[in-house]
C-alpha positions in Angstrom: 15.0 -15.4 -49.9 18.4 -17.0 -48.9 18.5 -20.8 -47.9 17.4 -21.5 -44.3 20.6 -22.5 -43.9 22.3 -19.2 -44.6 18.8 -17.5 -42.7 20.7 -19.0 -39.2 23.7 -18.0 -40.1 22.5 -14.5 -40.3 20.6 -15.0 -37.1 23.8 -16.1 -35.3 25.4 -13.3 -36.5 23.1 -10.6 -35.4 23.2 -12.6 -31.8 26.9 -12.2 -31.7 26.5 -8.3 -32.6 27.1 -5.8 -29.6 24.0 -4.0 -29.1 22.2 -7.5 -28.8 24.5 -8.8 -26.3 25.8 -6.3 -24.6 21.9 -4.8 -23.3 21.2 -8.8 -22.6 24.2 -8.8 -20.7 23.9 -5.7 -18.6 20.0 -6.4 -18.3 20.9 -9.7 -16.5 23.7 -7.9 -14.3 21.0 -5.5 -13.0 18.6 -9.1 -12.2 21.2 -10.7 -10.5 22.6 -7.9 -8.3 18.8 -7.1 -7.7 19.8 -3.5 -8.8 16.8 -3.3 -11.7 13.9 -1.7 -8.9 16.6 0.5 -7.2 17.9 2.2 -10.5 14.1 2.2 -11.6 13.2 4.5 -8.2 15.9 6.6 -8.2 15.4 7.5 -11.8 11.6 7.9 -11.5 11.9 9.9 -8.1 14.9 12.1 -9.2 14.2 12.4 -12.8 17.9 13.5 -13.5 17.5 14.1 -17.9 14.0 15.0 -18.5 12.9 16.8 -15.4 9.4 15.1 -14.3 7.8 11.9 -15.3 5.5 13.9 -17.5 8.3 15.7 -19.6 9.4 12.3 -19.6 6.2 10.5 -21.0 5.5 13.2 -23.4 9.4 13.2 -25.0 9.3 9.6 -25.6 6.0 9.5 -27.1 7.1 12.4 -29.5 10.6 10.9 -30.2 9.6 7.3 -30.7 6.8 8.7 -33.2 9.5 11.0 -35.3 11.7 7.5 -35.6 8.8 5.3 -36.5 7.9 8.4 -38.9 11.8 8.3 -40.5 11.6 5.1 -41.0 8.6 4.9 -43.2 9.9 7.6 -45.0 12.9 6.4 -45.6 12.2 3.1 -46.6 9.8 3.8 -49.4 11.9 7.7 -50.7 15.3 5.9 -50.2 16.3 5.3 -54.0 15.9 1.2 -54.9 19.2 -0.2 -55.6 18.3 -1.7 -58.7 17.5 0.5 -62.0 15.2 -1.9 -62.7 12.6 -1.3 -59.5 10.7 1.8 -59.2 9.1 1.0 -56.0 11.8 -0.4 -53.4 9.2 -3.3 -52.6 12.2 -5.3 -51.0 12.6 -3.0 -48.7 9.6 -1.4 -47.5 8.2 -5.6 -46.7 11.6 -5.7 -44.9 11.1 -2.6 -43.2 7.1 -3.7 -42.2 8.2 -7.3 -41.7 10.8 -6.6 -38.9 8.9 -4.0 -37.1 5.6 -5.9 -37.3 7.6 -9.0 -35.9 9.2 -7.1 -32.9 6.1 -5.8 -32.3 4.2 -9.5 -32.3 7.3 -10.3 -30.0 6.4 -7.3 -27.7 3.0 -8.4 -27.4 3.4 -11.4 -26.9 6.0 -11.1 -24.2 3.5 -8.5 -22.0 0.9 -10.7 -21.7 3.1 -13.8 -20.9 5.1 -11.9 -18.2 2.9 -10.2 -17.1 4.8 -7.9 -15.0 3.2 -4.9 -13.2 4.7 -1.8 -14.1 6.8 1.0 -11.8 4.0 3.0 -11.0 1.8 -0.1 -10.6 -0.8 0.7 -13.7 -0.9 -2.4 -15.2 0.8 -5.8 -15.7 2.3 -4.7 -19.1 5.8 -3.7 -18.1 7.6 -6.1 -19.5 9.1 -5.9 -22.5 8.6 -2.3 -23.4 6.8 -0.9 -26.5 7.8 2.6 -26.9 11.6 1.0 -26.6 11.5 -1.8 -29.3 9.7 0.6 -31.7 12.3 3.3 -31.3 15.0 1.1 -31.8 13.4 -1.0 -34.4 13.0 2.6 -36.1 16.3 3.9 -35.6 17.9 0.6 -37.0 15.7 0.3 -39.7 16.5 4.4 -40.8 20.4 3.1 -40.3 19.7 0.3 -42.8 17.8 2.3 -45.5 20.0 4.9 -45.4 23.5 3.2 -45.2 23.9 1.9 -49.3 22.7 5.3 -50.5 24.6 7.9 -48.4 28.5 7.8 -49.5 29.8 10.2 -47.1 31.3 8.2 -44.1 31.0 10.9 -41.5 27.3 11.6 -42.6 26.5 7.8 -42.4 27.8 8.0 -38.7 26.0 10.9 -37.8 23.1 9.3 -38.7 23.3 6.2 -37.1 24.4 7.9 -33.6 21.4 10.1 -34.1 18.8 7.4 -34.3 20.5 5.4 -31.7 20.7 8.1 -29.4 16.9 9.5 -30.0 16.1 5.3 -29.1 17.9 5.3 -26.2 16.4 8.6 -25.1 13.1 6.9 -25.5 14.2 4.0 -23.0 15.7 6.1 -20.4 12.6 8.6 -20.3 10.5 5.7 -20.2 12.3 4.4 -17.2 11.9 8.3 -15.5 8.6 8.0 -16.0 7.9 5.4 -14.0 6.6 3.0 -17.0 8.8 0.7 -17.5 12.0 -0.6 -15.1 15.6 -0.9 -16.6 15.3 -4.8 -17.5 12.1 -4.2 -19.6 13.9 -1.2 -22.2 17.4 -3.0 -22.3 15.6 -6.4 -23.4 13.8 -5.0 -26.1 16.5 -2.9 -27.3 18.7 -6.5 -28.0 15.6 -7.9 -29.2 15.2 -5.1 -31.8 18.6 -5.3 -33.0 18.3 -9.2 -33.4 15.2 -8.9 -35.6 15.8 -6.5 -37.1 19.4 -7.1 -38.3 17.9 -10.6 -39.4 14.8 -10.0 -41.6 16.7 -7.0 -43.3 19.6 -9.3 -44.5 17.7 -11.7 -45.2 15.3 -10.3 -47.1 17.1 -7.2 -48.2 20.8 -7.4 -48.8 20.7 -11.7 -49.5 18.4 -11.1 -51.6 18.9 -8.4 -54.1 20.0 -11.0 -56.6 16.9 -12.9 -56.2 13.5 -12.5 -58.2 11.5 -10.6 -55.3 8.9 -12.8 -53.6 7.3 -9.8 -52.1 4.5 -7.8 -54.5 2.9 -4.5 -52.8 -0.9 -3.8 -54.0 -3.6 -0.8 -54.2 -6.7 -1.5 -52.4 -9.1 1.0 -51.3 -8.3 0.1 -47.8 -4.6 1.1 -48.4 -1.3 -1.0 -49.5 -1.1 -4.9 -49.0 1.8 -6.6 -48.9 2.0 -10.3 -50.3 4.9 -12.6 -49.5 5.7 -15.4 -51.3 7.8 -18.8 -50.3 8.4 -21.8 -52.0 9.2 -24.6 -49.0 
């Protein structure tokens, strides 16, 4: 692990990044203007992408599944950048650390808001699951991928395809009357925060480093230990 010190600094720069700010930014637009319930009927009532609110629930239920599905792949099948390191430990406990966090995040943010939904369900509207896990995913799937594909034009392709599956997720989650605008652009900032964060710090900070992450066999599946010397 880096110093704390250079830990904030990586924070501060995945704060300044655009798709934190720029989601924060136009999720605070639509508050003040009081434009965030408007948007949030017209979408749900005209359903202009996905046709119904059920197409709607069912394609971001199967798309954020696929991405949280790439990104387990790809962080354990991805090749380890050191010769040294058959299993890519490093980054598998970065991939389950920052997705497990924004999750925690999630969480705890529903039942702190406590906002009721569109379609008036339940009081879990805000922020939205099925957005911060398809982001989380798609970044995450960026990040593995990014040191091991060479080809430029592949490495965009990639990363507009996982992006663009995420915000697919968020707008059909907003047509189908789950969640309102505010709720999938906040966690979509808060994904790419976290996630930028744990995975340099953990990841690229710390190739260098003697790994304080060990991954063991149990017969109720893998456990990840993580170790830190204060």
């Amino acid at each position: 692990m880096p110093p704390m010190e250079r830990i904030v600094g990586i924070a501060a720069e995945s704060a300044r990044e655009p798709a934190t700010w720029i989601p924060l930014t136009a999720a605070a637009v639509l508050l003040v203007t009081g434009s965030d319930e408007t948007l949030s009927e017209w979408a749900s009532d005209n359903t202009p992408v996905f046709g119904s609110q059920n197409s709607a629930r069912r394609t971001s239920d199967d798309l954020r599944n696929a991405l949280v599905a790439g990104m387990a792949i790809s962080s354990i099948l991805t090749p380890s950048s050191s010769p040294d390191q058959v299993f890519p430990t490093r980054r598998v406990a970065a991939n389950a650390l920052a997705f497990g966090t924004v999750a925690g995040i999630v969480g705890a943010g529903k039942r702190t808001v406590q906002r009721r939904r569109p379609n008036d369900r339940d009081d879990k509207s805000f922020p939205s699951g099925h957005s911060s896990g398809a982001f989380s995913s798609a970044i995450l799937i960026e990040q593995n991928l990014n040191g091991y594909v060479e080809k430029p034009w592949l490495r965009k392709s990639i990363k507009v395809g996982a992006l663009g599956s995420a915000a697919a997720v968020a707008w059909a989650r907003v047509e189908a009357q789950e969640h309102f605008p505010v709720d999938v652009l906040v966690s979509a900032a808060l994904s790419n925060f976290a996630v930028k964060t744990f995975y340099k710090s953990i990841v690229t900070e710390g190739e260098s480093a003697v790994p304080p992450i060990a991954v063991e066999a149990s017969r109720q599946g893998l456990l990840i230990r993580v170790g830190h010397t204060f």
